[in-house]
C-alpha positions as CSV (number, residue, x, y, z in Angstrom):
1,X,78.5,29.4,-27.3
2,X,80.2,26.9,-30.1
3,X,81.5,25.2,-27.1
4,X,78.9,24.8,-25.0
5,X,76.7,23.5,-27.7
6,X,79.9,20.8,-28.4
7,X,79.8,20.2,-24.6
8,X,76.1,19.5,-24.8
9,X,76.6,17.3,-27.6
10,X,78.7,14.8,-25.7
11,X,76.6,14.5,-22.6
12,X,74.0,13.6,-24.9
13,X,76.1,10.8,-26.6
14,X,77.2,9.5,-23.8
15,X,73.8,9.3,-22.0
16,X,72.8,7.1,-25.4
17,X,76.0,5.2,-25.4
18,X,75.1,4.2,-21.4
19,X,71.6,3.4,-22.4
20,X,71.1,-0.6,-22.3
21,X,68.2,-2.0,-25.1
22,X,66.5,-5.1,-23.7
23,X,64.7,-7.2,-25.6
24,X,62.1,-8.1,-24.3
25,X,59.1,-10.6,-24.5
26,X,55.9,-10.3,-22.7
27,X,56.6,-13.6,-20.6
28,X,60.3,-11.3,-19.6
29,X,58.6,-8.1,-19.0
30,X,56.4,-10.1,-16.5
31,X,59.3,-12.4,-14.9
32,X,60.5,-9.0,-14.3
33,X,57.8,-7.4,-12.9
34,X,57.0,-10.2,-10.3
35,X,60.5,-9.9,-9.5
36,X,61.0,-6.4,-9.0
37,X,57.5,-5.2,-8.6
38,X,55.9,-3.8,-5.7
39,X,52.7,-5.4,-5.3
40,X,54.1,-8.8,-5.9
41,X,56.7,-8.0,-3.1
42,X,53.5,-6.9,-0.6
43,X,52.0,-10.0,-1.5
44,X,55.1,-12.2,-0.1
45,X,55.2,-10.3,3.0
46,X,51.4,-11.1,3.8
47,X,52.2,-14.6,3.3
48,X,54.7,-14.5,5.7
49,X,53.1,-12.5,8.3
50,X,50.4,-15.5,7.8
51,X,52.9,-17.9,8.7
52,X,53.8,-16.1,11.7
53,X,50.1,-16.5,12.9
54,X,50.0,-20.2,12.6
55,X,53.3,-20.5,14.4
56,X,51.9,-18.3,17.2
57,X,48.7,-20.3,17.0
58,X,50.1,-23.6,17.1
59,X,52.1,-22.2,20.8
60,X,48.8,-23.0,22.4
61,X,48.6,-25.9,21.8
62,X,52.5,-27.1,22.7
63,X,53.6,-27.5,26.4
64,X,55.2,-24.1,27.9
65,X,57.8,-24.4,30.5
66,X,59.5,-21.4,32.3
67,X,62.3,-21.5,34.6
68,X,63.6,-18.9,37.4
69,X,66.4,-18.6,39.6
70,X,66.4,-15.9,42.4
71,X,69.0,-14.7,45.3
72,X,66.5,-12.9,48.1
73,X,67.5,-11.3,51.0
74,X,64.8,-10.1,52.9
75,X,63.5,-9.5,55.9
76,X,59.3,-9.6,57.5
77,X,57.2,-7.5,59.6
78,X,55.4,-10.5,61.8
79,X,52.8,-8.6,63.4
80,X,51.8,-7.9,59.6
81,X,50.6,-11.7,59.5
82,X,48.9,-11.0,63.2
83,X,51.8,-12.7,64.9
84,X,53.4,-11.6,68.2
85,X,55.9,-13.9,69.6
86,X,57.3,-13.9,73.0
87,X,61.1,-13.3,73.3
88,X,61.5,-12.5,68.8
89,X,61.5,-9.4,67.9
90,X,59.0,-8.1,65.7
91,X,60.6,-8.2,62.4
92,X,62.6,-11.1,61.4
93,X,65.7,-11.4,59.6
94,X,67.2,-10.3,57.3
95,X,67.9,-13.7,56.0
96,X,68.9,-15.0,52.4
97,X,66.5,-17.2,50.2
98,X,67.8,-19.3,46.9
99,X,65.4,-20.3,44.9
100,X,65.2,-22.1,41.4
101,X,62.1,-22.5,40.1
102,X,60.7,-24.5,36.9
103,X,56.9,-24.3,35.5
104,X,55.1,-26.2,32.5
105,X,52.0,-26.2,31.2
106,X,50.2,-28.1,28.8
107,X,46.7,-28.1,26.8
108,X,45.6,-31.8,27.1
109,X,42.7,-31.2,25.1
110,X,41.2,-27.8,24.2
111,X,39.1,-27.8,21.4
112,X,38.5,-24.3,20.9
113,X,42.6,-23.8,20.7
114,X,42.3,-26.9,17.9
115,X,40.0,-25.3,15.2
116,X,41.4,-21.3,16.2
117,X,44.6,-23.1,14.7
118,X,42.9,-25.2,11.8
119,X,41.4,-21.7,11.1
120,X,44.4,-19.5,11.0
121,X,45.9,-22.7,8.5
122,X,43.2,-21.6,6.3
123,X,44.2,-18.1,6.2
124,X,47.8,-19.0,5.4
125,X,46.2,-20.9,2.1
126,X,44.4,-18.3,1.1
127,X,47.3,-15.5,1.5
128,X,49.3,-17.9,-1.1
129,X,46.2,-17.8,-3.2
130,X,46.2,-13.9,-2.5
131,X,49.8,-14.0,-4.0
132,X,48.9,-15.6,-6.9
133,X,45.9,-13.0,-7.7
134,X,48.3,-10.0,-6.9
135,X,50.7,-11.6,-9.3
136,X,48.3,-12.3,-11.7
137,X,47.0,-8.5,-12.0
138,X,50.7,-7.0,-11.9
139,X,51.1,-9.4,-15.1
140,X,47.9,-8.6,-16.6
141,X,49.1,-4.5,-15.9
142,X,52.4,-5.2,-17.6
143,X,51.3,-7.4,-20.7
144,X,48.4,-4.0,-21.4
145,X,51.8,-1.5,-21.0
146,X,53.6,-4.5,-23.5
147,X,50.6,-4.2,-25.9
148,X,51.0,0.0,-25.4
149,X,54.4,-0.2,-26.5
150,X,53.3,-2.6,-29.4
151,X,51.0,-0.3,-30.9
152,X,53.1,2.1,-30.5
153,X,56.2,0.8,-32.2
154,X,54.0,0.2,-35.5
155,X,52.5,3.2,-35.6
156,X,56.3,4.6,-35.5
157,X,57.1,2.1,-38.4
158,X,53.6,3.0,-40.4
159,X,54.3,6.9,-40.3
160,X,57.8,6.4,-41.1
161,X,56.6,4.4,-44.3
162,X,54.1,6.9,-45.1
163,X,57.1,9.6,-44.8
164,X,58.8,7.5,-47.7
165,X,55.9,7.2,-49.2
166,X,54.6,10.9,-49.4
167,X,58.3,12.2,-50.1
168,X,58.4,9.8,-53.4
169,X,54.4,11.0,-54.0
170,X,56.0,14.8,-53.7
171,X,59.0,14.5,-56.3
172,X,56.7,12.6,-58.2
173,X,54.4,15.7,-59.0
174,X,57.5,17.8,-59.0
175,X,59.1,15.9,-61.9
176,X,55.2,15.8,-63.2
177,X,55.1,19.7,-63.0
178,X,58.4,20.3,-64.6
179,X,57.2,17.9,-67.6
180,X,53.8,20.2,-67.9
181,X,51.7,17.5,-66.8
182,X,50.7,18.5,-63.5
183,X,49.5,22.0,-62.0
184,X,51.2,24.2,-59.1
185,X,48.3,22.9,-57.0
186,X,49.3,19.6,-57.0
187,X,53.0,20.3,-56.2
188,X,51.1,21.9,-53.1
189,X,49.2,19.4,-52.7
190,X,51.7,16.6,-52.2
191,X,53.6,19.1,-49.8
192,X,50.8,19.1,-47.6
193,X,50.0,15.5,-47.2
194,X,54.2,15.0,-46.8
195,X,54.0,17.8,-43.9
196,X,50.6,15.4,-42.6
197,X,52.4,12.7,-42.3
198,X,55.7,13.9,-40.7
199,X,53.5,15.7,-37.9
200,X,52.1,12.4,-37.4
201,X,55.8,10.6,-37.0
202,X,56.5,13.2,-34.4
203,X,53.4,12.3,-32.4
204,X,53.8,8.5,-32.9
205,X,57.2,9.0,-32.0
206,X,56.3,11.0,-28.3
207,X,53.4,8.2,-28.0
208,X,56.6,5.0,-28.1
209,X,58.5,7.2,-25.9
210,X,55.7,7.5,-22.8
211,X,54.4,3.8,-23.5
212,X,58.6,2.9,-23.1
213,X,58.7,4.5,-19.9
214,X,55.0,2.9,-18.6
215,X,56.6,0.0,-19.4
216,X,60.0,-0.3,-17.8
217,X,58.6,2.1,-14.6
218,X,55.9,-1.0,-14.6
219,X,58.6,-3.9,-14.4
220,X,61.3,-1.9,-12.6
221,X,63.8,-1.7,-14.8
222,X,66.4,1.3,-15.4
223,X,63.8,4.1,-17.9
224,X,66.8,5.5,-19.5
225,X,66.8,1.7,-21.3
226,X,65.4,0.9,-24.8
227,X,63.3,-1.5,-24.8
228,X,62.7,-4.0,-28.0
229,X,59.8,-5.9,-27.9
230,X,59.7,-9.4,-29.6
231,X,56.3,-10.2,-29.7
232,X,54.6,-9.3,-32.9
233,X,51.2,-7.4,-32.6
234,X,48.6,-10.6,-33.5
235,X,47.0,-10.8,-36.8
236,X,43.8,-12.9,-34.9
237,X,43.5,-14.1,-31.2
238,X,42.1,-17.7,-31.2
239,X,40.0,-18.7,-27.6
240,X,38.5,-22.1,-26.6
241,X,34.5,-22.5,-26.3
242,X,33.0,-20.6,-24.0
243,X,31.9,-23.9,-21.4
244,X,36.0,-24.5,-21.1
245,X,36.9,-21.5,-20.5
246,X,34.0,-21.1,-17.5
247,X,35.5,-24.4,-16.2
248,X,39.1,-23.1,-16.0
249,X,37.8,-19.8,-14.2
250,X,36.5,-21.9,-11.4
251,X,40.8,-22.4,-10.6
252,X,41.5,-18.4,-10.4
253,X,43.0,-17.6,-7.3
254,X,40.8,-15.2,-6.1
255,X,38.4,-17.5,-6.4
256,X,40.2,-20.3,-4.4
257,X,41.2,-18.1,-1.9
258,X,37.3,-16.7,-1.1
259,X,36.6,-20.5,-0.9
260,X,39.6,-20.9,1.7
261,X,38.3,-17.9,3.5
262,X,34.6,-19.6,3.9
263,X,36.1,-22.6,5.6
264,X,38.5,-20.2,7.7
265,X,35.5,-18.3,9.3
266,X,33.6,-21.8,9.0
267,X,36.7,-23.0,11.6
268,X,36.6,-19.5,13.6
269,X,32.3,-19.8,14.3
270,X,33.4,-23.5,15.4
271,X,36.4,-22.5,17.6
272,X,34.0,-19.9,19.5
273,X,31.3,-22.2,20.3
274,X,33.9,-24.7,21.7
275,X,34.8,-22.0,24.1
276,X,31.4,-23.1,26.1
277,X,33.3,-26.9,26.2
278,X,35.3,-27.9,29.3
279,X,39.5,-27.8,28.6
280,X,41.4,-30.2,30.0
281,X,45.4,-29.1,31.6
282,X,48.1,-30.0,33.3
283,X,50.3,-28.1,35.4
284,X,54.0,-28.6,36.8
285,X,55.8,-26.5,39.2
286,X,59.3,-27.4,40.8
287,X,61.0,-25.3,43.1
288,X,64.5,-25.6,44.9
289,X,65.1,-23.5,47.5
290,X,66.7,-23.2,51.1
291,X,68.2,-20.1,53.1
292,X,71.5,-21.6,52.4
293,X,73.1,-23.8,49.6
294,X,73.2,-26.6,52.2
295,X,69.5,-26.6,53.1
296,X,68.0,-26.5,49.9
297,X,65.6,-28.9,48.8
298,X,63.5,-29.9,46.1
299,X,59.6,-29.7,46.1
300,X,57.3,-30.1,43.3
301,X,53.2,-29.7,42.4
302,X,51.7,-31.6,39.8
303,X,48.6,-30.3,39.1
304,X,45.7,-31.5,36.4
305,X,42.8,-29.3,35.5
306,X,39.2,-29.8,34.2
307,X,38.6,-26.1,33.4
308,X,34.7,-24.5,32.1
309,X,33.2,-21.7,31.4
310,X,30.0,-21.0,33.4
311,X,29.3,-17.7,32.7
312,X,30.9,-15.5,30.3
313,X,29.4,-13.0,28.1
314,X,32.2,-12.7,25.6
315,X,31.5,-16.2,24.3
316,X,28.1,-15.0,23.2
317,X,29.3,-12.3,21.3
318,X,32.8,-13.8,20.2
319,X,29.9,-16.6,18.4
320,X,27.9,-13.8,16.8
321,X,30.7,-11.6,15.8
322,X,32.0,-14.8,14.3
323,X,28.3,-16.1,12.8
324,X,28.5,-12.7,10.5
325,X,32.2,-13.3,9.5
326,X,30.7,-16.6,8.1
327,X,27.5,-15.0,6.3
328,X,29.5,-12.1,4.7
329,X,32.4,-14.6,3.2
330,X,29.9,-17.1,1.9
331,X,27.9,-13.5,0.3
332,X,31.6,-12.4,-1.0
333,X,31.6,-16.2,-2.5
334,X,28.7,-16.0,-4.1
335,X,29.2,-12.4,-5.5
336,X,32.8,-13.4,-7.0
337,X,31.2,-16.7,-8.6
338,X,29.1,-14.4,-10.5
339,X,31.9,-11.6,-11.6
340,X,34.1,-14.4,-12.5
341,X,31.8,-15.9,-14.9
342,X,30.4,-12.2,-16.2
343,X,34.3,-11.6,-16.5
344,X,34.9,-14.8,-18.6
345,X,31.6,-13.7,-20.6
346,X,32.9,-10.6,-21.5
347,X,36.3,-11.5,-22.7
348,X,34.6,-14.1,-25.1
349,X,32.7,-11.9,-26.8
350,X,35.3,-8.9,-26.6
351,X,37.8,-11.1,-28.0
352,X,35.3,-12.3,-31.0
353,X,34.4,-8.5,-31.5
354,X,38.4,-7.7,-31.6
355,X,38.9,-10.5,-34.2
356,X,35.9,-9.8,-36.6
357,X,36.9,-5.4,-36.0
358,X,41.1,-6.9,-37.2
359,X,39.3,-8.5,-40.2
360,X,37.2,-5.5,-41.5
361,X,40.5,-3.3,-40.7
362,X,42.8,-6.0,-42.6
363,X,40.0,-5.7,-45.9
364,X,39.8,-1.8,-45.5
365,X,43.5,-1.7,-45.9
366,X,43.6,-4.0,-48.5
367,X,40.7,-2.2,-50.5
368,X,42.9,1.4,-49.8
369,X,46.1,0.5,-50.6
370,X,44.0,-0.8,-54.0
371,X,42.0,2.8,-54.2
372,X,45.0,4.7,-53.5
373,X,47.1,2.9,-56.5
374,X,44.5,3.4,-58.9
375,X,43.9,7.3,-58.1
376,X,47.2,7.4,-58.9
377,X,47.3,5.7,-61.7
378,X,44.0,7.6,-63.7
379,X,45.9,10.7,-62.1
380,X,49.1,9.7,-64.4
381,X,46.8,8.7,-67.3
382,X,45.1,12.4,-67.0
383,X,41.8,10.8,-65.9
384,X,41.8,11.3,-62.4
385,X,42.0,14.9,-60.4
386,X,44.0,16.1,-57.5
387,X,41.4,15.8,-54.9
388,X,41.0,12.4,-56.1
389,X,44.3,11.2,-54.7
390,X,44.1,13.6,-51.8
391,X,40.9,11.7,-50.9
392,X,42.6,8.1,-51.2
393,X,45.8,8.7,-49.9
394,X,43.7,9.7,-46.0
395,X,41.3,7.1,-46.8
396,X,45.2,5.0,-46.9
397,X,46.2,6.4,-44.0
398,X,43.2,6.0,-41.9
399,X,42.8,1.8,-42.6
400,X,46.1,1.6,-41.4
401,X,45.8,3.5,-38.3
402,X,42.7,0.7,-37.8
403,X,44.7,-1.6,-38.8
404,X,47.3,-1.0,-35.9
405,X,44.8,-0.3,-33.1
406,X,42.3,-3.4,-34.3
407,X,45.5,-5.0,-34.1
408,X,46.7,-4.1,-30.5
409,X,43.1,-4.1,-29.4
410,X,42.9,-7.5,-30.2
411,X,46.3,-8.4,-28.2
412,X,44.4,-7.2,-25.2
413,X,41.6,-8.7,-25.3
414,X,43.5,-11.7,-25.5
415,X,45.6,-10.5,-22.4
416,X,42.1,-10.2,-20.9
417,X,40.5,-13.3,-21.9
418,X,43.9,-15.1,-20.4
419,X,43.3,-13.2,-17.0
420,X,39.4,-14.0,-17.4
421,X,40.0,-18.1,-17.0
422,X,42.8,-17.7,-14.8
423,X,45.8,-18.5,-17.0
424,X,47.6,-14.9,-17.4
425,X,51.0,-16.2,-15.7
426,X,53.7,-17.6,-17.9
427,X,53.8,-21.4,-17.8
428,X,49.9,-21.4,-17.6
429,X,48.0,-22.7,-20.2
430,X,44.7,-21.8,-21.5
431,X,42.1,-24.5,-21.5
C-alpha cells in the first residue's frame, strides 16, 4: 500500500511539473482564440467558399474554348439515309476519320451574366464582414470566461485572507480565554466563523478551477495549463456619451454586412429582369479532318448570335423569387438597425448601473472593515458581546463578496458595452 501511495505521489508531481502557466491578458486569450478557435476557423472557410463563387461567376463572362482530337474508324448503313446506289454496296467502309477540333465561345454582352456577377461580389464582402462578427462574438465569449476566471481568482485571494484573518481572530480568543477574559462560547465561536471561511476557500477554490478550464477549452489551449491572468478586475468602467457610441455601432459588422446583403439581392432582382434582354455571342468552331493525314484540311464557322427570350416562365418566377429576397433583406436591415441601437442602449445604462453597484460595494466594504474593527475593539474593552463580532465579521465578509462580483460585473459590462459599438477586437478603439 506504502508504495503505491509513493507511486501515486510521483505521477502527480510530474503531471504538475509538465503543466505550462501562461500568462495571459485578455487581448492573448483572444489572439488565441481567433487563432485556434472553431468558429473563427468556419468563418474563413465561408469566405473562401465565397471567393470560389465569384471565380465561377466571373467564367461566364470570359471566352471558353475547347479542343478535341479523334481517330474514327467507322463504317455507314446508306440505305439508313434513304440511299441506294447502283454497283456500292449497301454499307460503306469501314474507313478511318482524323479529326481535330477547336471551339470558343464568348458573351459579347449579357447583362443579366454582368449584375449575377456584381451580385455574387457583394456576397464575398459581406462573408468578410461575416468574419469579422464571428470573430467579434468568439472574443466577446472569451473576454466573459477572462472576467470568470477574474472573479474567481479574487474570491480565492479574499477567502484565503479571511483564513488568515479568522485563524488570528481564533488564537486571539484562545489567549483571551486562558487570561479569564473571554468565555468558552467565544472560543466556539471563532472556531466556527474559521471553519466558515475555509469551506468557503474550498468552494472558491473548485469555482477558479472550472472558470480555468472554460477558459483555456474557449481559446484552445492545452487544460492541464495554469493560467495567470494579468488584467486586474476594474475598480470603474469609464464609456463615451451615449450619441458616440450610437455613431460607432452604425460600423459593426453585422451591420455592414446586412447592408452588403441589400445591394447583393438589389443586383440578383436586377440580374433576373435582364434575363428578358436580348444577349449578344460569338461562336468559333475549327475542325481539321481528312480520312488520311494527307487529305486533311482545315475548315472553320464563325458564328455571331443575337439571342432573346420570348417565352419563358422561369424568368417570371426567377424575378419574384428574387423581389422577396430583396423585401426580406431590407426587413432584416431594418430589424438589426433597431437591435443594434437597443444593444448599445442597454450597455450604457448597464455599464452606469455596474459603476454606481462598484461604488456602494466599495463604501459597504469600507464602512465593514470599520464595524468589524470596532466590534472588536469594545469586545477587548469588555463593552461589546460575542454576537456582536459574529454579526460584523459576516457583515465583513458579505461587502467583500460584493465587492468582487460588483467588481467583475462591471468588467463585463464593459466587455459588453465594447461589443455593443463595435469595438470588442484588440486594436479597436472605442469612440
Amino acid at each position: 500500500m506504502c508504495k503505491k501511495k509513493s507511486l501515486f505521489f510521483l505521477i502527480l508531481l510530474a503531471q504538475t511539473a509538465s503543466a505550462e502557466t501562461l500568462r495571459l491578458s485578455v487581448n492573448d486569450a483572444i489572439q488565441m482564440a481567433l487563432s485556434k478557435g472553431a468558429e473563427a476557423q468556419l468563418a474563413r472557410s465561408a469566405r473562401e467558399r465565397a471567393n470560389v463563387s465569384v471565380t465561377e461567376a466571373l467564367g461566364g463572362l470570359l471566352p471558353q474554348a475547347d479542343a478535341r482530337f479523334m481517330q474514327t474508324n467507322q463504317s455507314i448503313n446508306l440505305a439508313t439515309f434513304g440511299f441506294t446506289l447502283p454497283g456500292f454496296p449497301p454499307v460503306i467502309g469501314p474507313f478511318n476519320v482524323t479529326d481535330a477540333q477547336v471551339t470558343a465561345a464568348m458573351q459579347l454582352f449579357n447583362l443579366a451574366a454582368i449584375r449575377h456577377y456584381a451580385a455574387v461580389k457583394q456576397e464575398v464582402a459581406a462573408s468578410s464582414y461575416d468574419l469579422a462578427q464571428a470573430e467579434s462574438d468568439v472574443a466577446a465569449a472569451v473576454a466573459r470566461f477572462y472576467v470568470l476566471l477574474q472573479r474567481a481568482d479574487a474570491q480565492v485571494n479574499a477567502r484565503e485572507a479571511d483564513v488568515k484573518l479568522f485563524e488570528q481572530l481564533l488564537r486571539v480568543a484562545n489567549d483571551q480565554f486562558s487570561a479569564g477574559t473571554a468565555t468558552r462560547l467565544d472560543v466556539d465561536q471563532a472556531r466556527i466563523q474559521l471553519a466558515r471561511v475555509q469551506q468557503a476557500l474550498l468552494a472558491a477554490r473548485n469555482d477558479r478551477e472550472n472558470a480555468r478550464v472554460a477558459l483555456l477549452n474557449a481559446i484552445g489551449a492545452d487544460e492541464s495549463s495554469d493560467v495567470l491572468v494579468t488584467d486586474p478586475l476594474p475598480d470603474r468602467v469609464d464609456v463615451p456619451p451615449l450619441e458616440n457610441a450610437l455613431t460607432s455601432a452604425q460600423q459593426r459588422p453585422e451591420l455592414r454586412a446586412i447592408e452588403t446583403r441589400v445591394k447583393e439581392a438589389r443586383l440578383g432582382l436586377e440580374a433576373a429582369r435582364a434575363r428578358r434582354l436580348p444577349s449578344v455571342g460569338l461562336d468559333f468552331a475549327g475542325d481539321y479532318a481528312g480520312n488520311t493525314t494527307n487529305d486533311m484540311h482545315w475548315t472553320r464557322r464563325i458564328t455571331g448570335a443575337v439571342s432573346m427570350p420570348v417565352f419563358q416562365t422561369q424568368i417570371n418566377a426567377n424575378i419574384a423569387r428574387a423581389s422577396i429576397q430583396l423585401h426580406d433583406a431590407e426587413i432584416q436591415r431594418d430589424a438589426l438597425r433597431r437591435n443594434v441601437e437597443a444593444d448599445v442602449r442597454h450597455a450604457v445604462l448597464n455599464v452606469d448601473n455596474a459603476n454606481a453597484r462598484l461604488k456602494l460595494a466599495a463604501d459597504n466594504a469600507t464602512v465593514a472593515e470599520e464595524a468589524l474593527t470596532v466590534a472588536r475593539d469594545r469586545q477587548a474593552a469588555g463593552y461589546g458581546s460575542t454576537v456582536e463580532v459574529d454579526r460584523a465579521q459576516d457583515a465583513y465578509r458579505q461587502a467583500h463578496e460584493d465587492l468582487i462580483s460588483a467588481r467583475a460585473e462591471a468588467a463585463a459590462a464593459g466587455y459588453d458595452y465594447r461589443r455593443a459599438v463595435g469595438a470588442m477586437l484588440p486594436g479597436e478603439h472605442l469612440p
